[in-house]
C-alpha positions in Angstrom: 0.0 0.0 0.0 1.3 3.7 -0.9 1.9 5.1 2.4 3.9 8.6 1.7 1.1 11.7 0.5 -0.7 14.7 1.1 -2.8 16.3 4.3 -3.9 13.3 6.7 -4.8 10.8 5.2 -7.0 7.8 6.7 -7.7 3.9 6.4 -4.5 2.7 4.6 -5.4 -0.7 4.5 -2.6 -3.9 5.2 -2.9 -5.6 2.1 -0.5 -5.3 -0.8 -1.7 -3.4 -3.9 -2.7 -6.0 -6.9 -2.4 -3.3 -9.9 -4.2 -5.6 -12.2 -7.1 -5.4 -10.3 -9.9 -3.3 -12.2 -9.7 -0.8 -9.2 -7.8 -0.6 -6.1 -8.5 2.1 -3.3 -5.0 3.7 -2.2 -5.9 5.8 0.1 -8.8 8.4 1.3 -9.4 11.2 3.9 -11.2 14.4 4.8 -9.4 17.7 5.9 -10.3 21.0 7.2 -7.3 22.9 5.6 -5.4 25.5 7.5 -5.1 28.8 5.4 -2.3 28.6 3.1 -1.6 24.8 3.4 -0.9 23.3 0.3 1.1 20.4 -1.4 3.4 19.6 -4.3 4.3 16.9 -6.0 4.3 13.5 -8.2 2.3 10.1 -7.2 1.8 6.9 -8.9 -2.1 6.5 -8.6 -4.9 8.7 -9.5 -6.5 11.0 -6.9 -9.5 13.0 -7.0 -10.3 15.8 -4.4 -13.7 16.9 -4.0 -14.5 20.7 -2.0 -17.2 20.4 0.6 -16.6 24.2 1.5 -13.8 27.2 1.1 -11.5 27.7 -1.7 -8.3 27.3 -3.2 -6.0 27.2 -6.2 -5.1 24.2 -8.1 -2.0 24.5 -10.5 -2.1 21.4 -13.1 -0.1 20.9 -16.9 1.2 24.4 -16.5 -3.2 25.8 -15.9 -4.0 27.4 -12.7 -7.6 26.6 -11.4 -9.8 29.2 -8.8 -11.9 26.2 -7.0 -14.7 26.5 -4.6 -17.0 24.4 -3.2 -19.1 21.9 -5.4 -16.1 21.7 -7.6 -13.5 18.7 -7.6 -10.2 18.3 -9.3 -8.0 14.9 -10.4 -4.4 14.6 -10.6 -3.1 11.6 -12.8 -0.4 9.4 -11.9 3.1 10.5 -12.4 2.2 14.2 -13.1 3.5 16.8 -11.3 0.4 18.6 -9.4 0.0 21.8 -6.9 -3.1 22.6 -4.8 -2.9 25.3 -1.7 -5.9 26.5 0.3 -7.2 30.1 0.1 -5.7 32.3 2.9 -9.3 34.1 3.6 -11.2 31.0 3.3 -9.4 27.5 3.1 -11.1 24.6 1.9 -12.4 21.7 3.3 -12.1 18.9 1.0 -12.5 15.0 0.8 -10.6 12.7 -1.3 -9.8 9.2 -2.5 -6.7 7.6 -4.5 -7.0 4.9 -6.6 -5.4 2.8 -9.7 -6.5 -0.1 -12.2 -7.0 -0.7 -15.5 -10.7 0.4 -15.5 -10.1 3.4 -13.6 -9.7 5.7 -16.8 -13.0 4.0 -18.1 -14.7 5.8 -14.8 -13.1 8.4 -15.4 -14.3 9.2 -18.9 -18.1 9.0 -17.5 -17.3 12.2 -15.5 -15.4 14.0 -18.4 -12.1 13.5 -16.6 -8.5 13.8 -18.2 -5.1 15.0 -18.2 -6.2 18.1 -20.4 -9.6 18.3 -18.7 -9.0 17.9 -14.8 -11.6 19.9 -13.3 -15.3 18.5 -11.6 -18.4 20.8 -12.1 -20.8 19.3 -9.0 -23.6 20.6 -7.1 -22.8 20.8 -3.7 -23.5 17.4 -2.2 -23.2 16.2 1.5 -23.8 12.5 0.2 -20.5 13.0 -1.6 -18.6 13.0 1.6 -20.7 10.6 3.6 -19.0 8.0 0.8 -15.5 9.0 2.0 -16.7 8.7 5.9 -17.9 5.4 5.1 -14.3 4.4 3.7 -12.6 6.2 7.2 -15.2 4.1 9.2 -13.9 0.5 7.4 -10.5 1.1 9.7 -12.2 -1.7 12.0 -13.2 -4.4 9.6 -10.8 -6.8 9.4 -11.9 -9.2 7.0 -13.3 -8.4 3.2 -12.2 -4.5 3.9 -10.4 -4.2 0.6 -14.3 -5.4 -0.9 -15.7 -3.1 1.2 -13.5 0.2 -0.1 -13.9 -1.1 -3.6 -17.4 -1.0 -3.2 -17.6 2.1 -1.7 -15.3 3.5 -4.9 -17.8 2.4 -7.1 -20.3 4.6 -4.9 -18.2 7.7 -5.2 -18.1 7.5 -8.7 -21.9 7.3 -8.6 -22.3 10.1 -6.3 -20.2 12.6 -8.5 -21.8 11.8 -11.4 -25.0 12.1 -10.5 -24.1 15.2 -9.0 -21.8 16.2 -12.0 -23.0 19.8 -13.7 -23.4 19.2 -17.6 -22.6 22.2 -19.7 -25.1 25.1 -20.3 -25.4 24.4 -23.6 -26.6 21.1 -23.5 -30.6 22.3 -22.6 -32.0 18.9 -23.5 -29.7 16.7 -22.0 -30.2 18.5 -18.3 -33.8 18.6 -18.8 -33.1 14.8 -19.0 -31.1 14.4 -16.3 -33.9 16.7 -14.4 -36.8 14.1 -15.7 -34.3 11.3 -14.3 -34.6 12.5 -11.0 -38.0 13.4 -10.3 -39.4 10.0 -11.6 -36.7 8.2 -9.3 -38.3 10.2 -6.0 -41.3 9.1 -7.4 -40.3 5.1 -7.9 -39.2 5.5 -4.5 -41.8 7.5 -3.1 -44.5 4.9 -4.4 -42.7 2.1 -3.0 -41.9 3.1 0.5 -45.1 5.8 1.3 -45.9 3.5 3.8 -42.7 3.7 6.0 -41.3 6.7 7.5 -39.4 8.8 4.5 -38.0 12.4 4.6 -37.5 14.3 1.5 -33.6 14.6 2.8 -33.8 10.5 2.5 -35.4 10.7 -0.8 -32.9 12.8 -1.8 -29.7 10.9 -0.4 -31.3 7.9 -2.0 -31.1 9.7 -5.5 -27.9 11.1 -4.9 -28.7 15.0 -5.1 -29.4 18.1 -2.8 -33.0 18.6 -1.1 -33.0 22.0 -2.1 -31.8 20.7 -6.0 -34.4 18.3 -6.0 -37.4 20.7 -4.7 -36.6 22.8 -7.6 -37.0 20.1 -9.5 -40.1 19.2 -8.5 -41.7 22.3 -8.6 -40.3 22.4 -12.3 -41.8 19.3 -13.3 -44.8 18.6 -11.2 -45.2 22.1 -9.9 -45.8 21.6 -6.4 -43.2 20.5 -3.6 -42.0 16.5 -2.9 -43.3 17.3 0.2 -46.7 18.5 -0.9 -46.7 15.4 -3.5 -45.9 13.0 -0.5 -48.2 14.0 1.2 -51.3 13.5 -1.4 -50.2 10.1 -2.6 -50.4 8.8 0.7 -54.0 10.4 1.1 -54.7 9.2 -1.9 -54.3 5.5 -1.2 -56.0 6.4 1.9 -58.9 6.9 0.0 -58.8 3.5 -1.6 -57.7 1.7 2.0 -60.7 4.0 3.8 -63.0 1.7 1.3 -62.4 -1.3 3.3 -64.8 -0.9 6.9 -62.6 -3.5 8.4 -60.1 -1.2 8.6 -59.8 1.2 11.0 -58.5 4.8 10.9 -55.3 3.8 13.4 -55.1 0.9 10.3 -55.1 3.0 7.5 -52.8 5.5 8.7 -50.2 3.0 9.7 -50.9 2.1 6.2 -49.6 5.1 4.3 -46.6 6.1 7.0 -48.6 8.1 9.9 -47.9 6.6 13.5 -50.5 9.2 14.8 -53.9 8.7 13.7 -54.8 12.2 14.9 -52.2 13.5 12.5 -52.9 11.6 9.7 -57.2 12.7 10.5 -55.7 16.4 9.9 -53.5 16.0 7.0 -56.2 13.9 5.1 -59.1 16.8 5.9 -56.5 19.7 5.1 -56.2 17.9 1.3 -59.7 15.8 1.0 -61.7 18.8 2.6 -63.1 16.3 5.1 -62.3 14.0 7.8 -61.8 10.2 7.1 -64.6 8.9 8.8 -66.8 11.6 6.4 -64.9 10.3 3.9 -65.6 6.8 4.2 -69.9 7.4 4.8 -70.0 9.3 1.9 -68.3 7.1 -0.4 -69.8 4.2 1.0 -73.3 5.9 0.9 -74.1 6.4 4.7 -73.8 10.0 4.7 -77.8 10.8 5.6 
């Protein structure tokens, strides 16, 4: 395992690298930078840095690069690479090394090379939960090296999901933006019935709350929360059919522990309360 490197870095594992495996994990680590700190140099691996907060300045094949947060940057191996943290606001960054023969493959899917070295990302906390998960491995003693590989595979999920396509391609982020929305609504039409959060629907997609509200109210103009919210009184609806039910049954049913909560959010959207509901629509209402 390559030891010697940058900042502090975590998790260096015990095993010995295997270069023909399609992807190794190095090395990986998150750092509040000091103003000013920086690093020089030449490694034998990639390494991709991604900025949870701050700024800095990354010199790279003779470019200099402003960076903030959201953005991410890659050296290659055996090129000579400089990065230093801004003096008025140093970055906080996560990163993770890595090497194999399918590495460059993963990199192409986020527009990564030599001449293009910079990552365009919205600001992500699931980015840097992958790279806690790899610092939180340092006790598994058997399968680790599995584990990390798994969790590379993740990161390069997570920044590409994440990853900012240029302006000028209209159509495909509309795409991307279609992509999204019907994934919170797979997932919220599979799990309405269990306690979800938009910030879990969100992490389970890979992108920001706030990103994905806009999307919403782009697409189905109204909030995830609001849209929640009315599919799970809408299968109330259909459940509140069935007079063996209960109301405490039906609102287990679509995710409310409190029945007396659930009675207020089904009269705020159905205009009525559930036990109206269920005499009119089964004909009882005098």
């Amino acid at each position: 395992m390559y030891l010697a490197g940058c900042d502090s870095y975590h998790g260096h594992g015990n095993w010995s690298v295997n270069k023909n495996d399609e992807l190794v994990v190095y090395h990986y680590g998150h750092e509040k930078c000091k103003k000013d700190h920086f690093w020089t140099g030449v490694r034998d691996h990639y390494l991709i840095h991604y900025i949870i907060s701050g700024k800095g300045l990354f010199v790279y094949n003779d470019k200099t690069y402003h960076l903030k947060a959201g953005q991410g940057f890659i050296s290659y191996p055996d090129a000579l690479s400089y990065y230093k943290a801004d003096n008025t606001e140093p970055w906080e960054y996560c990163w993770v090394g890595f090497q194999g023969p399918k590495a460059q493959h993963y990199l192409n899917l986020l527009n990564l090379s030599n001449h293009q070295p910079i990552l365009d990302c919205r600001p992500n906390s699931s980015i840097k939960r992958v790279v806690d998960e790899m610092i939180g491995t340092k006790n598994v003693t058997k399968g680790r090296e599995l584990v990390l590989t798994g969790l590379l595979y993740h990161f390069f999920a997570r920044l590409l999901q994440n990853l900012i396509t240029p302006r000028h391609h209209t159509e495909e982020n509309q795409n991307y933006s279609k992509i999204y929305v019907d994934k919170a609504i797979d997932y919220i039409e599979k799990n309405y019935s269990h306690k979800i959060t938009i910030e879990g629907i969100a992490d389970y997609i890979g992108i920001d709350r706030k990103y994905l509200s806009s999307l919403f109210k782009d697409i189905q103009h109204t909030s995830p929360q609001n849209f929640l919210i009315k599919y799970r009184m809408d299968k109330a609806c259909i459940l509140l059919t069935d007079e063996l039910l209960s109301i405490t049954h039906v609102a287990h049913s679509v995710g409310y522990d409190d029945p007396l909560l659930f009675s207020k959010m089904f009269k705020k959207y159905k205009g009525m309360a559930p036990t109206q509901y269920r005499k009119r629509v089964l004909g009882k209402l005098s």
